[in-house]
C-alpha positions as CSV (number, residue, x, y, z in Angstrom):
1,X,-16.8,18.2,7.2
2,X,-16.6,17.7,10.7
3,X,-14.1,19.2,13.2
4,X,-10.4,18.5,12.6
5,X,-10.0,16.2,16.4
6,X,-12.9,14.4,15.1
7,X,-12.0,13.1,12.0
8,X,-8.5,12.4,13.7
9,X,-10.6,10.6,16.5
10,X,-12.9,8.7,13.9
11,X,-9.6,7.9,11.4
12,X,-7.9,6.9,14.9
13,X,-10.1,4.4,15.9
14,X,-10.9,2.8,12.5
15,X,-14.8,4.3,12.4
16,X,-15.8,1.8,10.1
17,X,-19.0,4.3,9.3
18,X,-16.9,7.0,8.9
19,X,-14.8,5.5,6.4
20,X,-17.7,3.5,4.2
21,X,-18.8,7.2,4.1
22,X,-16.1,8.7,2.7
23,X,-14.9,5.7,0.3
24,X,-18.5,6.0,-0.4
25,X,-17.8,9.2,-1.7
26,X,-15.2,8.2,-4.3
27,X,-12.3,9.9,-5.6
28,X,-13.8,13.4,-6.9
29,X,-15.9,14.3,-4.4
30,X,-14.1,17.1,-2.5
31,X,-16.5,17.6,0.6
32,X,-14.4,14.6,2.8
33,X,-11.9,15.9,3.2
34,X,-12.9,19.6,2.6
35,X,-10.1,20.1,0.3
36,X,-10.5,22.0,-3.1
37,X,-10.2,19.4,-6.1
38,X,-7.5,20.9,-7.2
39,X,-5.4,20.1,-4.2
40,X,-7.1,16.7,-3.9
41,X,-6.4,15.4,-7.0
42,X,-2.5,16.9,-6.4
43,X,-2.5,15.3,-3.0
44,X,-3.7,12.0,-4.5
45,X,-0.5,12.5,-7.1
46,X,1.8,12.7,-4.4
47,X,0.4,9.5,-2.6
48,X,0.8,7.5,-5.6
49,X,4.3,8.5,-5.9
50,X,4.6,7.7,-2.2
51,X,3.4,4.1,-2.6
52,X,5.5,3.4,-5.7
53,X,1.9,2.8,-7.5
54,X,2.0,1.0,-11.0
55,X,2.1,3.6,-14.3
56,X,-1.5,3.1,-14.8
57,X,-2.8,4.5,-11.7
58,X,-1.4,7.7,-12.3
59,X,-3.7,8.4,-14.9
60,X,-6.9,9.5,-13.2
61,X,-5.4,11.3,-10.7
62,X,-3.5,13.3,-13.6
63,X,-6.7,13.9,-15.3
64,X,-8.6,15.1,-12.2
65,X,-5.5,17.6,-11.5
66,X,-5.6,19.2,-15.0
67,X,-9.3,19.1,-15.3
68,X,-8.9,20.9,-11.7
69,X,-6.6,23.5,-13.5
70,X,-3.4,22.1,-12.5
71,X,-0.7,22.3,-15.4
72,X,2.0,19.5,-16.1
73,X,4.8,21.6,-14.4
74,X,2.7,21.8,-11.1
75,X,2.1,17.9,-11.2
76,X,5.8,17.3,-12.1
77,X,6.2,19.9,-9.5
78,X,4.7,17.3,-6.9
79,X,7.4,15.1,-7.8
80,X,10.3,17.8,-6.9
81,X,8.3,18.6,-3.8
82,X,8.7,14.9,-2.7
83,X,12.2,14.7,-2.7
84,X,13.2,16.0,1.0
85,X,10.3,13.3,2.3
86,X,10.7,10.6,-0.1
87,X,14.0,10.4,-1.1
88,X,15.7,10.5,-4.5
89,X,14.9,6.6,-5.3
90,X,11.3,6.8,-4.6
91,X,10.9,9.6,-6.6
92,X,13.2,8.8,-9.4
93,X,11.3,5.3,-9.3
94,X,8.0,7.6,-9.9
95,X,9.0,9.5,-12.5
96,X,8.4,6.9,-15.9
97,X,5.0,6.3,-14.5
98,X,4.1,10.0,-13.9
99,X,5.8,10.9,-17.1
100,X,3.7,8.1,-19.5
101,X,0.4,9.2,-18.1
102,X,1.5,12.9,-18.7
103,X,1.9,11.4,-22.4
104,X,5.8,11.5,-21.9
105,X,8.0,8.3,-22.7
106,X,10.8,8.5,-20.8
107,X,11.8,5.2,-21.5
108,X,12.2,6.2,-25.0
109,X,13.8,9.6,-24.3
110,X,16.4,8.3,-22.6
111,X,17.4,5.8,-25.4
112,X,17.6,8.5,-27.8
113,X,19.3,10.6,-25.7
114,X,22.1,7.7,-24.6
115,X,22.5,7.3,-28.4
């Protein structure tokens, strides 16, 4: 991993090399961004909320964190930890995708519940 004003320098001015490289790398490798997989596959959570990504694409990054040792309360814990940044809509908007690939229907809950 190189030195932090690097990588900012590289990112900065769209090192193409330096990004083929890490791309390169794909999703599990850890050495990037020198972060332990654990945290990188919570970090990649926490982007997907941030983009409003579709349900699907939660469910590697999900694996990856509980393979990593993470439990389902830290990854729903991502979600609560987004709030101040996000905002209540992007996050409430994540939650049904999050939930399904943690094998929750929420969807379903919520009828049950409203009944």
């Amino acid at each position: 991993m190189d030195d932090p004003g690097i990588t900012l320098r590289k990112l900065a001015i769209h090192d193409d090399a330096y990004i083929e490289s890490v791309l390169a790398c794909g999703v599990r490798d850890t050495v990037p961004s020198g972060l332990d997989v654990r945290t990188q596959a919570m970090v990649r959570v926490a982007a997907l909320a941030a983009v409003g990504a579709a349900p699907t694409t939660y469910m590697c990054a999900i694996e990856s964190a509980l393979e990593a040792g993470a439990t389902e309360q830290d990854i729903v814990g991502v979600l609560t930890a987004l709030l101040p940044t996000l905002g209540p809509d992007r996050v409430v908007a994540a939650a049904p995708g999050l939930g399904l690939a943690l094998g929750y229907d929420l969807d379903e809950a919520l009828e049950r519940h409203s009944e």
